[in-house]
N, C-alpha and C positions, 0 to 999 in steps of 0.2 A: 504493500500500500504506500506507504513510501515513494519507491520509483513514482510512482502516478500519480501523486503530488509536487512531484521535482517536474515532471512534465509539464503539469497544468499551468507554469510558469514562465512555459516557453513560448508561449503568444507576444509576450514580454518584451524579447529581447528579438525574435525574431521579423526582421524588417527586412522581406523583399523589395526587390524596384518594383517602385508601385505598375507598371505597366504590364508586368504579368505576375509578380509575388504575393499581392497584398494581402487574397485570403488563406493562403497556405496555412498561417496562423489559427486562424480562427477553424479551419477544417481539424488541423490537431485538436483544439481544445475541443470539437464537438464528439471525436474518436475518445477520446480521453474519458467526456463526460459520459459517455455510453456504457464503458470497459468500466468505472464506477457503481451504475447503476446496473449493470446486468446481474453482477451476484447475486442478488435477492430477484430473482425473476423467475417469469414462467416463460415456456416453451414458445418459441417467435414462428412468425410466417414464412412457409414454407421458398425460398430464394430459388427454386430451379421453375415458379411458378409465375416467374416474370418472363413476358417473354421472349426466344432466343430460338437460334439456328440449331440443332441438331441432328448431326449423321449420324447414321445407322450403328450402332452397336456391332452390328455384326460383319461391316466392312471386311473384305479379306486383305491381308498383308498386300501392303506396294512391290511393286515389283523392282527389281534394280535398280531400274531405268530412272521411277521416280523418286528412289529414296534420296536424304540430305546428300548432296555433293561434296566430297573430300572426306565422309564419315565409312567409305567402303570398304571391305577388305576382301577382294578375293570375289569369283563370278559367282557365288552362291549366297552373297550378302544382300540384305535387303535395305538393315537400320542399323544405328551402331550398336557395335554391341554393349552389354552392361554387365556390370561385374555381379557373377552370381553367388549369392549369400550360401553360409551353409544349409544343408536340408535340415536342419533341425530347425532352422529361423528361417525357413522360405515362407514368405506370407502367404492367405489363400490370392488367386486370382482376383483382382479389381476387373468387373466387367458394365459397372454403370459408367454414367457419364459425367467428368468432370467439369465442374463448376466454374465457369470463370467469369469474374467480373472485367469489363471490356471501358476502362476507362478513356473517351475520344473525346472531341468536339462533334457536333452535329452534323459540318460538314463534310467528315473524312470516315464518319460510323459506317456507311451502306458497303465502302470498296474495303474497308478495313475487316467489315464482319465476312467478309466472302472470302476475302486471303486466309483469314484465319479458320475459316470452315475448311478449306482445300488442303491447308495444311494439318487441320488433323483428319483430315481424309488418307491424305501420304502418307500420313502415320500407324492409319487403320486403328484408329481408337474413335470414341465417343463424345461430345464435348456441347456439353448446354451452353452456350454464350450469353452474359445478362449485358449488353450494352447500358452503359450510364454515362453524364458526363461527370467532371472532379466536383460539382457542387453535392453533384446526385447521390455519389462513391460518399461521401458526408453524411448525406440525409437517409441513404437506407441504413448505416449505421447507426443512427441517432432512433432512428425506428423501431430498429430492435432492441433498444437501451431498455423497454418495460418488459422486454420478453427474455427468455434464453438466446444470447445471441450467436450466431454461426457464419462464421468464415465461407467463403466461396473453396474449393481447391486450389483457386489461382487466379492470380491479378496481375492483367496487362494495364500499367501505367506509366510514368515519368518517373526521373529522380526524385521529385517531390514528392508525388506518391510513395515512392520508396521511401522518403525520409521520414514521412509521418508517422507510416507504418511500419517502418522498424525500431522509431521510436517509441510509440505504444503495444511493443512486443506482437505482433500482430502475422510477420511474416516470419519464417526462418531460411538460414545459409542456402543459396540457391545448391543443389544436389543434383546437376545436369550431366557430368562428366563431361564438360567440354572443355577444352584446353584455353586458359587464359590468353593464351599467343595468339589468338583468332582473332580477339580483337581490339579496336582502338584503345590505346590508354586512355582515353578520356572515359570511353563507355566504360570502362573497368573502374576508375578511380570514383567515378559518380556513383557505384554501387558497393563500394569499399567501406570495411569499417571493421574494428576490432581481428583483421588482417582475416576477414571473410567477405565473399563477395555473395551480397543479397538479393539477385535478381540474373536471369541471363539477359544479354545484352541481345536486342533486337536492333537496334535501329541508333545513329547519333545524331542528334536535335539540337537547335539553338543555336546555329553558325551564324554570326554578327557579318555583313558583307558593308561596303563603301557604295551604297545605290547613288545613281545618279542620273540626271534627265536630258536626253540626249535630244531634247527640243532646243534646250539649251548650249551643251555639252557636246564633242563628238569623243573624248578619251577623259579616262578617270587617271588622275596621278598617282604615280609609283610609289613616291616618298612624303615624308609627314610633309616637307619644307615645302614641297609644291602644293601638297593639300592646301596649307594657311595661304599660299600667295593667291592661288585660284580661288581661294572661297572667299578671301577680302577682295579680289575682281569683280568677282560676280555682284557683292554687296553693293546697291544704291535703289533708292527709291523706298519703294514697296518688296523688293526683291533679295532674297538673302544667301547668302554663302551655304550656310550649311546647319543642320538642326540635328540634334541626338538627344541621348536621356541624359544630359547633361550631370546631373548630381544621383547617378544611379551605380551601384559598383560592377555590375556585370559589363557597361561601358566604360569604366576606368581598366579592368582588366588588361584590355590591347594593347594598352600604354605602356603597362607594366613591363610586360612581356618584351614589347618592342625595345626598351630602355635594357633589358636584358636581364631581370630580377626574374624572381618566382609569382606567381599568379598572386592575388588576394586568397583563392581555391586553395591552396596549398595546406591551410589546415593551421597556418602559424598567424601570429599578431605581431609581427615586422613588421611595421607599417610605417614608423617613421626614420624612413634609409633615407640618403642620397639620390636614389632609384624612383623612389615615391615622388620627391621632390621635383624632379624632371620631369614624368610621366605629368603633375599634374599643371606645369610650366607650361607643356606643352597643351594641354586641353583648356586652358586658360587662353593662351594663343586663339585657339579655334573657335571659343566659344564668342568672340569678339565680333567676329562672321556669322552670328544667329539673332536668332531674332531677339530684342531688348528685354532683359530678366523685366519678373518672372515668365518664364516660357515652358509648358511642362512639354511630356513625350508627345502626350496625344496633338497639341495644339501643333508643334512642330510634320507630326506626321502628315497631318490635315494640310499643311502650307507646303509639302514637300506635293501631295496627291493634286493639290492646287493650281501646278506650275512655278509656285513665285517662290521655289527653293533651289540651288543646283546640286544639293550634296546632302545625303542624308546617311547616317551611320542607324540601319537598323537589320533586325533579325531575319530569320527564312518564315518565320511564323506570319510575319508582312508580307510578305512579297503577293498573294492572291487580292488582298485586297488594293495594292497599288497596280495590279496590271489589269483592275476592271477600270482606270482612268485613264482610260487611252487618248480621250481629247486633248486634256491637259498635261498628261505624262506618257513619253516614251521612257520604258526603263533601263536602262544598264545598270550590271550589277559585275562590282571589280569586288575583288581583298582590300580588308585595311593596309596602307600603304607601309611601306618597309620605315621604320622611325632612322630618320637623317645619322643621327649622329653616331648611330652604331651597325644601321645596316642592317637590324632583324627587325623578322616580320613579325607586324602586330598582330598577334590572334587572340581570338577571342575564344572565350571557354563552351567546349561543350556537354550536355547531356547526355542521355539516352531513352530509348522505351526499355522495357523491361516484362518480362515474363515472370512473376513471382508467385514463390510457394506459400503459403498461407502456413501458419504455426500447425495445424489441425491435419497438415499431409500426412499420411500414416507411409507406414513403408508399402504395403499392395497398391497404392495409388501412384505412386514415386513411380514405378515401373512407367507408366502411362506418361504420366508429367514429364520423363525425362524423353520419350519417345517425342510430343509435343513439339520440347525446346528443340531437339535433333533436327527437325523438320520445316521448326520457323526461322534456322536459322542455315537450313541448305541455301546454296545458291540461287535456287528457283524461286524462294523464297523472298528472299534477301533483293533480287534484282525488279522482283515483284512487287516490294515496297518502294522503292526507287519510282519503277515507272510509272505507277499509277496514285499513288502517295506524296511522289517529291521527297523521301524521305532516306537519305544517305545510310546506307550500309552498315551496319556496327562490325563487320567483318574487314580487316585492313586490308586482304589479298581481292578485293573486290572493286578498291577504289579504282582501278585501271578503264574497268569494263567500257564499254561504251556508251551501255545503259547510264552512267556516270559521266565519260568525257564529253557526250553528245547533248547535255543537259545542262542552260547556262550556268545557273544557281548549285548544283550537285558539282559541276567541274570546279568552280569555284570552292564552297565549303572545301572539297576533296584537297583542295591541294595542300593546304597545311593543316588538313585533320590529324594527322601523327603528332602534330606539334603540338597542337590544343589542350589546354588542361581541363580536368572535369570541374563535375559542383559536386565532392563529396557529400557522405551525409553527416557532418560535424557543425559543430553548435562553433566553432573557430571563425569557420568559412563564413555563417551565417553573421555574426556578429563583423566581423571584418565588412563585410558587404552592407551592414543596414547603418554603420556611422556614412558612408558617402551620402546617403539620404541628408542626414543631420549637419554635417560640418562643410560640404562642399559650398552648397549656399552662400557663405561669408567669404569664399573664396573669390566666386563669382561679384560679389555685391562691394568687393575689394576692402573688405573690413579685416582681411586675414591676408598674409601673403602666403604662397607654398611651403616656406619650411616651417610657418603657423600651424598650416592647414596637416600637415603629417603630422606633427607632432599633440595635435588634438585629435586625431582621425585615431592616434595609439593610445592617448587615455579615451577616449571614449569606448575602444574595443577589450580596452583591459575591464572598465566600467560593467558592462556588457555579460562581459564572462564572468562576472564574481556575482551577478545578479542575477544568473542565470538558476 
């Protein structure tokens, strides 16, 4: 009881960039409140009676052909194989159908529940799908908070996801047998913790790009130094250089990196280096090029969608909605440009989705579950979220494909995905990243210089963590 009291705390300190963080917080505290109240409860409503895609139980085994790609051995192989238990502890047979809840947005649910039907087709298992979106994934836990509550078998979500729920003990160590060399460090480290990795990597999400409007525009700049000369160009009138989430730390990240330090992600509260101070020299430069504080993400996106922006620093999660304004924007989309004075490129941090096991997997279900992960993360798979998704590879030996170089936004992320660091699930990372909210401001508003602003940005993350 304890632990779950240390949790309920972390709404607290936890401060996403409000443009896509903000209820993360408040979705913990409602999982929290539930996992509280279910002890004293009665029996909940039945969760496989929402409803969902279901193949046939009886499916026959895939054949070669279509099993996971690189998981084969030998022409008689269908799936990989899995290490088998002694006969004294072989569980019975799991022959119902696995639970999962399908955490998406609205408009990616229809193509997203089909791949995932097809792959456990190729798997020749069973698989109730409950699609919800992350408010929903909240609410039917909060639901069951009067009743006995019950876990799904498994939950397709994000790092966040991940991080709520393995912070209210909810999910356990992913048990997929796939080999961590498969894929991206970033997808691996966003699912790290306690030197276990909670989730198998499907997919990497969250690649920050340098957009730009080629109404305006015919090339985007290679280097920070041209970035600032061309964005104060474009600056006159009604018309601006360039707009980002200005005091949000997922965008100070590139900086970081670029200057050639360790990410905010890293897990440490180093925050007021030399390194620091550069990085935010330099976004102080840029910011001079945007539109007159106060100026949030959204109001910037809107004047980027507009025309009356040249440069905009935002994520792959945008991109559908800038390329429905096609009157006013033609898009390009480059990398953040290589930071001048050292020559490395600015990346930004990414994600992953993730396949997770619920606390409540028994071992006869594992069999299944790990058939699943084998399959959603073959080839066919994998190139299958790509095409039809937009959604990069969590596999490194995949970034080459064509399915990837032939796709602006995918070539792009791809190209310094190895480089990219994640978003573990640490209370460090989080707190590192929610002072930018706090102290950047005075930066901007010139009440603080840069080696101010670091060294407030490190009490405020020490603050943070003792309060946590």
């Amino acid at each position: 009881m304890q632990s779950i009291y240390r949790f309920l705390f972390l709404p607290a300190f936890i401060s996403y960039p409000s443009s896509i963080w903000s209820a993360i917080g408040y979705r913990l505290l409602a999982i929290l409140i539930c996992l509280l109240l279910s002890a004293c409860s009665t029996p909940g409503p039945d969760l496989t009676a929402t409803p969902a895609v279901v193949p046939s139980a009886t499916i026959s085994q895939p054949s070669p052909a279509s099993a996971p790609t690189g998981m084969l051995a030998g022409p008689q192989a269908s799936l990989p194989a899995l290490a088998t238990p002694a006969a004294s502890a072989t569980p019975e047979p799991y022959t119902g159908p696995l639970r999962v809840w399908v955490v998406s947005s609205e408009e990616q649910r229809e193509p997203l529940l089909t791949i995932l039907n097809a792959a456990a087709s190729q798997a020749g298992i069973a698989v109730t799908l409950i699609p919800t979106s992350p408010d929903s994934l909240t609410m039917s836990t909060v639901a069951g908070a009067s009743m006995q509550f019950e876990m799904p078998e498994l939950i397709w979500g994000n790092e966040d996801d991940l991080f709520i729920l393995q912070r209210a003990g909810l999910i356990q160590p992913a048990d997929d047998g796939l080999d961590d060399n498969l894929f991206l460090p970033a997808t691996l480290s966003s699912a790290r913790l306690e030197g276990q990795r909670w989730g198998t990597p499907l997919a990497a999400r969250g690649a920050l790009f340098l957009l730009y409007n080629r109404k305006l525009l015919t090339t985007a700049p290679s280097t920070s130094d041209e970035l600032i000369v061309r964005a104060r160009e474009a600056t006159t009138g009604d018309q601006f250089g360039i707009v980002s989430a200005w005091v949000e730390g997922r965008w100070l990240e590139p900086w970081l990196r670029g200057v050639g330090s360790s990410s905010l992600s890293a897990g440490t509260l180093n925050l007021d280096t030399p390194a620091m101070v550069q990085a935010l020299d330099l976004l102080k430069e840029l910011r001079q090029s945007g539109p007159p504080p106060p100026s949030t993400y959204s109001e910037g996106s809107r004047l980027f969608r507009e025309g009356k922006v040249a440069f905009a620093i935002d994520g792959d999660w945008s991109l559908a909605r800038y390329r429905s304004y096609t009157e006013t924007l033609d898009l390009g989309i480059a990398p953040l440009p290589r930071f001048s004075a050292t020559g490395q490129p600015a990346v930004g941090p990414l994600g992953g989705l993730y396949l997770m096991q619920s606390a409540g997997l028994n071992a006869a279900m594992q069999v299944q579950a790990r058939r699943l992960a084998g399959s959603l993360t073959s080839e066919a798979m994998q190139l299958r979220f790509a095409k039809e998704l937009g959604w990069l590879p969590s596999q490194r030996n995949l970034l080459q494909s064509p399915a990837i170089s032939n796709d602006p936004a995918l070539s792009v992320a791809a190209r310094y995905a190895e480089l990219a660091p994640g978003i573990p699930p640490l209370a460090q990372m989080r707190c590192a990243w929610s002072v930018s909210d706090i102290i950047l401001p005075y930066l901007f508003l010139d009440e603080m210089d840069s080696q101010q602003t670091a060294r407030r940005m490190q009490q405020q993350a020490e603050t943070c963590m003792r309060e946590q």
